[in-house]
C-alpha positions, -999 to 999 in steps of 0.1 A, spaced: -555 15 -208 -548 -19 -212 -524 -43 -199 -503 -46 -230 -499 -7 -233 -487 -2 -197 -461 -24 -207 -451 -12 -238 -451 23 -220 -428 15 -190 -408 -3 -213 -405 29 -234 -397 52 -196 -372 26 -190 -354 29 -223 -359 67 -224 -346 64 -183 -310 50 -199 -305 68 -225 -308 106 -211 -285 86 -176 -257 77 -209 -261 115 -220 -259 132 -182 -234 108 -167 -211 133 -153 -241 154 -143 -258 128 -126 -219 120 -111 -216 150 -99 -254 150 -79 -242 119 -62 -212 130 -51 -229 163 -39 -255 147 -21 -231 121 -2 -216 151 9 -249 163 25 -257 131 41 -226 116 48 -232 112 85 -267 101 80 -256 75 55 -227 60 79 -247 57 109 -270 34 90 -241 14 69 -232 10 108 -271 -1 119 -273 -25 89 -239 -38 94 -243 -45 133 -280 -62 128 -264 -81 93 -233 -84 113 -230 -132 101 -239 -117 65 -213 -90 67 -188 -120 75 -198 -146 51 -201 -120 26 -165 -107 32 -152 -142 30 -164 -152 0 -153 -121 -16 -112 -128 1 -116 -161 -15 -130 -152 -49 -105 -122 -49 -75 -134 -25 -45 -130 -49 -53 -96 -57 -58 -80 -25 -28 -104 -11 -7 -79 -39 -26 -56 -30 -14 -56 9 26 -70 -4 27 -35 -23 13 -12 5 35 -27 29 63 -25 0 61 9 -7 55 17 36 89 5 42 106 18 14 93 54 23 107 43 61 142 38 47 140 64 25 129 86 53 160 68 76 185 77 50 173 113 39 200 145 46 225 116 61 259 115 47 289 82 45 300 77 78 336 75 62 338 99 37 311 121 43 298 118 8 259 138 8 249 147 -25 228 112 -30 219 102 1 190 75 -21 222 57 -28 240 51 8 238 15 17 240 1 54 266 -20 66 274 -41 94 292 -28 121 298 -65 131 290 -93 107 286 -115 138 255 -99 151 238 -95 115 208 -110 117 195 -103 78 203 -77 50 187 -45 60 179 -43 17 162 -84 15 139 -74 47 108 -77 27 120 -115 17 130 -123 49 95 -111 61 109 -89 93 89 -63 110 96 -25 111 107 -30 150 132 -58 139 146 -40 108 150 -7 131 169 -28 157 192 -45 128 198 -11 115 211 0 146 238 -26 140 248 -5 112 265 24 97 256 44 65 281 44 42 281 50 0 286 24 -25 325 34 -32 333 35 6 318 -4 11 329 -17 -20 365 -4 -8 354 -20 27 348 -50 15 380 -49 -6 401 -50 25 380 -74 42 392 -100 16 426 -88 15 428 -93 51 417 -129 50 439 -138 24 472 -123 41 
């Protein structure tokens, strides 16, 4: 067999290779998946191995992926974080009433207010802007009471009324 056959004939495996992969994708899906399963161990002790010998790679690698990719996985982390500290106030605020009129049915809408204005250190909602840690946003909530949105506003009403008399 010549030179020129062997070619033609690999090239032929090759596209016959691709096309039968297009046909069985979820097939061949599924196989992969099955055998990760079976070797999973096996396969992370040596993503370990290579990553300890490669370990100057590994970090060069990494790097120029965060640089080629930094504004999306900078989103990426804001929305994690986001969503972890709304599911911590959200988990704060669940089966809690108004501290003044007891109101329960929504607790998702009670809002926090200062106890005294003088020791606020930020809005307990503008957290995220103001870039404060859990620790810090449990210690300003602390300063506060729970109360719903008719019971502050009406708060806040007499606050004014009491600096205008």
């Amino acid at each position: 067999m010549s030179n020129m056959d062997q070619e033609k004939k690999a090239k032929h495996h090759r596209e016959y290779n691709r096309e039968w992969s297009k046909r069985n994708k979820e097939r061949l899906t599924s196989r992969r998946k099955e055998l990760y399963q079976i070797n999973k161990e096996k396969i992370n002790l040596q993503k370990r191995e290579y990553q300890a010998k490669h370990r100057d790679k590994k970090k060069e690698a990494d790097k120029r992926y965060y640089l080629k990719n930094k504004a999306e996985l900078n989103e990426k982390q804001r929305e994690y974080h986001r969503k972890r500290e709304d599911e911590f106030l959200s988990a704060y605020k669940k089966g809690k009433s108004c501290a003044l009129c007891n109101y329960n049915e929504h607790w998702e809408i009670l809002q926090f207010h200062h106890k005294d204005k003088k020791k606020k250190l930020f809005e307990i909602t503008l957290f995220k802007i103001a870039k404060k840690s859990t620790e810090e946003l449990k210690k300003e909530i602390e300063k506060c009471i729970l109360i719903c949105p008719n019971c502050h506003f009406l708060l806040h009403l007499r606050e004014k009324e009491s600096k205008n008399e």
